[in-house]
Steps between C-alpha positions, in 0.01 A plus 500: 500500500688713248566868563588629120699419194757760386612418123611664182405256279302510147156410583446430129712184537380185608398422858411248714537403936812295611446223733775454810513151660703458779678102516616387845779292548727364801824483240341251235192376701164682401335602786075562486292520832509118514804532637453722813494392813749206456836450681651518120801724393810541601666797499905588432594473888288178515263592684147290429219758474107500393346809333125588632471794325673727201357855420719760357434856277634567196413814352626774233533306180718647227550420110795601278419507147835432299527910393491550904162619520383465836116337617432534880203339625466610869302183661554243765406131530518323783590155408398225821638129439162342612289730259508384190379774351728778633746270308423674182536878466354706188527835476168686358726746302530368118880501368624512208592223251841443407877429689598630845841485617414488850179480753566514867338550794531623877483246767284656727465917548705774361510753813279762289192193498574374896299694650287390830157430362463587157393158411132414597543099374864475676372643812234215518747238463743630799785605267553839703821514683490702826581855544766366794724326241432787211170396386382497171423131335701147468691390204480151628334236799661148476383300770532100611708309725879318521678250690678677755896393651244314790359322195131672597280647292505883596353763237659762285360850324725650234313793443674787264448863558687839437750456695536728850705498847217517751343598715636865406504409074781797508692267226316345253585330159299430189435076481289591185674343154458522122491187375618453106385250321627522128370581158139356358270537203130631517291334333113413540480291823823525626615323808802550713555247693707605836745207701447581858797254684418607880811278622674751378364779768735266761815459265661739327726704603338470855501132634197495721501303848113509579673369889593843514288746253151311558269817639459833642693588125274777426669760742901348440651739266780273417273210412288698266828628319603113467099456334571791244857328406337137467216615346671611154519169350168380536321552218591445199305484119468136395591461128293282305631279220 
């Protein structure tokens, strides 16, 4: 799953893997896969919503040591709510020991690594976006139902993607985002623990009305903008006491 490490640092220097978990939350709630499928959250409109399924790509993590020396490690995860395993994300490359001022990563594909294909394992689990709406792969698939205004249960999929005006993807954006998450020592064993609050992706700045964004979101350019803009306060690094 990784394609290559690019660092400068001293190899003679102690090294060992770093652990990413990724914590979901609606606000202060934990979420796990015991809670999909349930008529449970509410979003910021009010709108009373289930979620069946959460997969989204995060790829292209980067370290700061504190003299700005840069560690890239060019791999992906693909983290899926009802897998606990994808939960957990460790990088084979070993880093170094000592303080970081910053890691961060890229939710979903830098344009260079979305490219239609180039991923045997994504390609098995349908991630591909069609060539008609600028192909390459998805950055996210939330699915499950709401209440609608008729108080009926009708379906919804927010599904992120670079962002394109189709059908003739003449204007396109990038949807792609660093995410920084702050400073962090390296140590043997260490874990860094990731707050995931998916209420946010219908909040902020963007108040989302799943009566009137619910599908067909993959091919609205303006839609996907308003995903990129609610996306960047997501995830955040949970401090621990």
């Amino acid at each position: 799953m990784l394609f290559g490490c690019v660092s400068d640092s001293n190899e003679t220097e102690p090294a060992s893997q770093i652990t990413l978990n990724f914590n979901h939350y609606w606000d202060e709630y934990g979420i796990t896969n015991t809670d999909l499928n349930s008529l449970s959250f509410i979003n910021e409109f009010g709108n009373l919503l289930s979620i069946e399924r959460l997969r989204y790509l995060i790829s292209g993590i980067v370290l700061t040591k504190e003299d700005g020396r840069i560690i890239e490690i060019q791999g992906y995860n693909l983290t899926d709510i009802s897998n606990e395993t994808s939960l957990t994300y460790i990088p084979e490359e070993l880093v170094e020991h000592g303080y970081y001022s910053n890691i961060s990563f890229i939710f979903g594909f830098t344009n260079q690594n979305n490219t239609d294909g180039s991923y045997i394992d994504l390609n098995s689990k349908s991630w591909n976006v069609p060539s008609m709406l600028g192909g390459g792969y998805h950055f996210m698939q939330m699915d499950g139902k709401f209440l609608n205004n008729e108080n009926q249960e009708q379906g919804y999929n927010y599904h992120a993607i670079r962002a394109a005006n189709s059908p003739d993807n003449t204007v396109s954006q990038d949807t792609f985002f660093k995410v920084d998450l702050g400073a962090f020592n390296a140590t043997i064993d260490t874990e860094i623990n990731i707050s995931v609050n998916i209420a946010e992706w219908f909040k902020n700045p963007n108040t989302w009305d799943l009566n009137e964004l619910n599908q067909m979101l993959m091919p609205n350019y303006e839609a996907q903008i308003m995903m990129y803009e609610n996306g960047q306060d997501v995830f955040s690094l949970i401090i621990n006491d």
